[in-house]
Phi, psi and omega in degrees: 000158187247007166236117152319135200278163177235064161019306181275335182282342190251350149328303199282341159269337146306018168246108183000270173328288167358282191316307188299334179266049099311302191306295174309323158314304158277352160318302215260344186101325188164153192191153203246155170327266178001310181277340200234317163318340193265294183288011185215151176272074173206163128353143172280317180306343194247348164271352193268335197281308194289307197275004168283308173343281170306334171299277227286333157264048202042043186271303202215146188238165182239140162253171151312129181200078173067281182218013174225167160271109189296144169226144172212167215273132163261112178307347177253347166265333158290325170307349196256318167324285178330271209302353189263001212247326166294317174295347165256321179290297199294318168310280262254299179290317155339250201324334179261359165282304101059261147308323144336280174324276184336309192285327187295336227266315207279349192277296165327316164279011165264325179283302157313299163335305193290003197254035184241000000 
């Protein structure tokens, strides 16, 4: 593979809620606990837990924005997502062409046997 894979990011994008305030993050540019509470059906406490998850792995960074924290998506670490998530697929396909062969190879030689 040509990206290390990183484990807490993808722990932290394997969770449903996650990706969608990911989603939501870039729709809107940036969003607050608060803001993103209005859209998903959880707690404002459980999305502030979920946007620590994404911070504590670069996803998203927070400013200050009055008595609350502004979060917006940082875009070179999802791009590092992207590429490692292209880099498991292109492995992952290598290995079922791979099994393919193998399985055509092992049917052919069954196939021969029996016309024999």
């Amino acid at each position: 593979m040509t990206a290390a894979v990183d484990d807490d990011l993808w722990s932290a994008i394997g969770d449903p809620t996650r990706r969608r305030m990911l989603d939501l993050l870039l729709a809107a540019g940036n969003g607050t606990a608060t803001s993103l509470s209005e859209q998903l059906p959880v707690t404002r406490q459980a999305i502030a837990k979920h946007l620590g998850v994404l911070d504590r792995v670069g996803l998203v960074h927070a400013t200050p924005a009055g008595r609350e924290r502004r979060y917006h998506v940082d875009e070179a670490q999802l791009a590092r997502a992207v590429a490692q998530l292209a880099s498991v697929g292109s492995a992952w396909d290598a290995r079922l062409r791979r099994i393919k062969r193998l399985a055509e190879a092992i049917q052919a030689a069954k196939d021969q046997r029996t016309t024999q």
